[in-house]
N, C-alpha and C positions, 0 to 999 in steps of 0.2 A: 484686109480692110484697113485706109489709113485713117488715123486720126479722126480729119475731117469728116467722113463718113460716118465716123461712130457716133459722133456727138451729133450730128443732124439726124441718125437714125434713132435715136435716144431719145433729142429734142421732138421730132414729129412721134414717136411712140407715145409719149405721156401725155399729147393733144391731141391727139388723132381727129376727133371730131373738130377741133379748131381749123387745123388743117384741109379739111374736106369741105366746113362750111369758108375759108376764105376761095381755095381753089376751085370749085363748083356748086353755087347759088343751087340752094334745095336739097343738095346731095346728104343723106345720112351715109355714115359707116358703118358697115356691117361687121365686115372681119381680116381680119389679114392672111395672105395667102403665102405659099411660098414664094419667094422671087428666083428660085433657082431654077433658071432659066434652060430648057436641055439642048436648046442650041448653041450656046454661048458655053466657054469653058469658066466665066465668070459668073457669081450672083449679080443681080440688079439690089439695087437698093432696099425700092417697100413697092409691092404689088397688095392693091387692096380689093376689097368686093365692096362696092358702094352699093346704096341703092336710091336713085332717080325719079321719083312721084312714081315709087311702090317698082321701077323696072331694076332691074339688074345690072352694072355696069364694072366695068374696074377702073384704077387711078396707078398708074406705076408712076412713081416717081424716083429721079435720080439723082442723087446730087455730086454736083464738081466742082472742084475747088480754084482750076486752070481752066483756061479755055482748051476745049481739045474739038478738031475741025473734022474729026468723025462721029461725034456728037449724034449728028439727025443717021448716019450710016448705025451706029448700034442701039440708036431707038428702033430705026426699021427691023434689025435682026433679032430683037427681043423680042 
């Protein structure tokens, strides 16, 4: 994990509800899940459990520091 990563996973862990209410209007958070992903030799970042006028939902987020142009390719693989 570099740097960058730590401190945004740090920075959303201590807000988490901040987070959830700027990223999806209504959404509560419930709990955070693991992001260790079994297709990926990688972790993802923060994989959470929201919950959506009472339904069930997750929020994976990841953060980058560069642009990297397989981006939407290992969103799909997560």
């Amino acid at each position: 994990m570099g740097e960058w990563d730590g401190q945004m996973k740090h920075l959303v862990g201590i807000a988490r509800q901040d987070f959830v209410s700027w990223l999806v209007e209504g959404a509560r958070f419930d709990k955070e899940l693991s992001a260790n992903f079994a297709t990926r030799k990688r972790d993802g970042d923060n994989l959470w459990q929201l919950s959506i006028e009472e339904e069930p939902s997750l929020l994976h987020l990841e953060f980058q520091l560069k642009p990297d142009e397989n981006m939407d390719r290992r969103m799909w693989e997560y």
